[in-house]
C-alpha positions in Angstrom: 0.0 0.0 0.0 0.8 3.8 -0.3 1.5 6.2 2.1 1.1 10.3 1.4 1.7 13.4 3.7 0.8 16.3 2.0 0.7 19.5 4.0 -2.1 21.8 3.6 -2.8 23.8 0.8 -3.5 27.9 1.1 -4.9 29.7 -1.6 -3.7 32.7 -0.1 -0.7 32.7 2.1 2.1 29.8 2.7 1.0 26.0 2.5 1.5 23.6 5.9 4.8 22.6 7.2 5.2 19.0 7.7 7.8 18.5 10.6 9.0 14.5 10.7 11.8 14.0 13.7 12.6 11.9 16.6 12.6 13.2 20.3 15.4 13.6 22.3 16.6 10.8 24.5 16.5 10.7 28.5 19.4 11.0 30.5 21.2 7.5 30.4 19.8 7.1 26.4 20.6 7.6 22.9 18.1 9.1 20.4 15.8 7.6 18.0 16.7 7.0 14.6 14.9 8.1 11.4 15.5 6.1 8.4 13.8 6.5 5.2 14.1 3.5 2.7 12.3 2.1 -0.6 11.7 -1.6 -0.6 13.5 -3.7 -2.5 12.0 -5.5 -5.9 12.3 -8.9 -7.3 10.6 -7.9 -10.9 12.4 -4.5 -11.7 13.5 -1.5 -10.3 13.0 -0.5 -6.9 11.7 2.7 -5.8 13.1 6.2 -5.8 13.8 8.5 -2.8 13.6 12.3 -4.2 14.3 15.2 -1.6 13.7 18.3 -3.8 12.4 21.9 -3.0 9.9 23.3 -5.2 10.5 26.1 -7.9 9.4 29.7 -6.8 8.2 32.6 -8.4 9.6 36.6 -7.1 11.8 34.5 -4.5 14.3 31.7 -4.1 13.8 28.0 -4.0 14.4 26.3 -0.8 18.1 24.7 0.4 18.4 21.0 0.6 20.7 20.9 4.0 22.0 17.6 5.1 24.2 18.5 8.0 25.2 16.2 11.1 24.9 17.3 14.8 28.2 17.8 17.0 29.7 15.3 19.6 31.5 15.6 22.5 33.5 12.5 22.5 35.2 9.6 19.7 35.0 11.2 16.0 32.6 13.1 14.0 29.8 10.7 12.1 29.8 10.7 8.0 28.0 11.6 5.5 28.2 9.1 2.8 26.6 9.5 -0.6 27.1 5.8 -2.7 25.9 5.5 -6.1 24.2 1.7 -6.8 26.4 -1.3 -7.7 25.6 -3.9 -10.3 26.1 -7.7 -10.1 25.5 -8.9 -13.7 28.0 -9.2 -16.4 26.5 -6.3 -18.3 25.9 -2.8 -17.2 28.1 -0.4 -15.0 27.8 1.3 -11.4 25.8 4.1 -11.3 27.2 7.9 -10.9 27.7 10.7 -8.2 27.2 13.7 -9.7 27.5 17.0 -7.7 27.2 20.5 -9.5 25.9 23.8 -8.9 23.2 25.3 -10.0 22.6 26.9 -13.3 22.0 30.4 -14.0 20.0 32.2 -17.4 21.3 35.6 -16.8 23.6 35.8 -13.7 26.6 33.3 -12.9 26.4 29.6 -12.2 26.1 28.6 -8.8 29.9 27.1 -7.5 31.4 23.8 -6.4 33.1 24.1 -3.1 35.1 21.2 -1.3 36.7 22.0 1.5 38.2 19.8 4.2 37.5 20.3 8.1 38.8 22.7 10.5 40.7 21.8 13.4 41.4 24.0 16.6 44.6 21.9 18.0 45.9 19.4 15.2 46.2 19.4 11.2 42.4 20.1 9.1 41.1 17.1 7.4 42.5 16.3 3.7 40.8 16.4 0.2 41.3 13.0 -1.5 40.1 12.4 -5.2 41.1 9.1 -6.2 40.0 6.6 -8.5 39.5 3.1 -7.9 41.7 0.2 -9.4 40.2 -1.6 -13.1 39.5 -5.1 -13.4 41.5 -7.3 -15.8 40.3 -5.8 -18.8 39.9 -2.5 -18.0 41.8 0.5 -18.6 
């Protein structure tokens, strides 16, 4: 079965927020996770996750932030972006493509990779590398 939330509509003024988000944990606890998934399909492809903003008109469209909360102890967490893998013969791994946005009269929007900061010992490195071919690749 399906399962839509679709804030409210206004003809006249802003449309409904929705607000989806675990509660803080109690004093000995950790918080509640919040995982969203597609099922997975034994005749096809499975579904699609999409996290867009809609287009606006005499304003800006809204930010897509995915940003990780701050620890106090052991290391930061990750953010990991994988593209799919394949495990036939045929076909190739799918792509991770990140660009900025493109602009009809002003300049296009930038590409910035940066490493982290560090108060006390060296910032974080930038590391492009590719990975190693198989036997018959290049």
């Amino acid at each position: 079965g399906s399962v839509h939330m679709i804030s409210g509509k206004s003809s006249g003024s802003s449309s409904g927020e929705i607000f989806l988000a675990t509660s803080d944990s109690g004093l000995f606890g950790v918080s509640g996770s919040l995982s969203l998934s597609t099922g997975d399909s034994s005749a096809g492809n499975s579904g699609g996750v999409d996290v867009q903003t809609g287009g606006a008109i005499q304003g800006r469209s809204g930010d897509v932030v995915v940003a990780l909360g701050a620890g106090d102890a052991g290391s930061g967490g990750d953010v990991v972006v994988s593209a799919g893998g394949i495990s036939s013969v045929e076909g190739r791994g799918g792509d991770v493509e990140v660009r900025g946005g493109t602009s009809i009269l002003g300049a296009g929007g930038s590409m910035i990779i940066a490493s982290g900061v560090s108060n006390t010992t060296d910032s974080g490195a930038v590391m492009i590398n590719t990975a190693g071919s198989g036997a018959q690749g290049m």
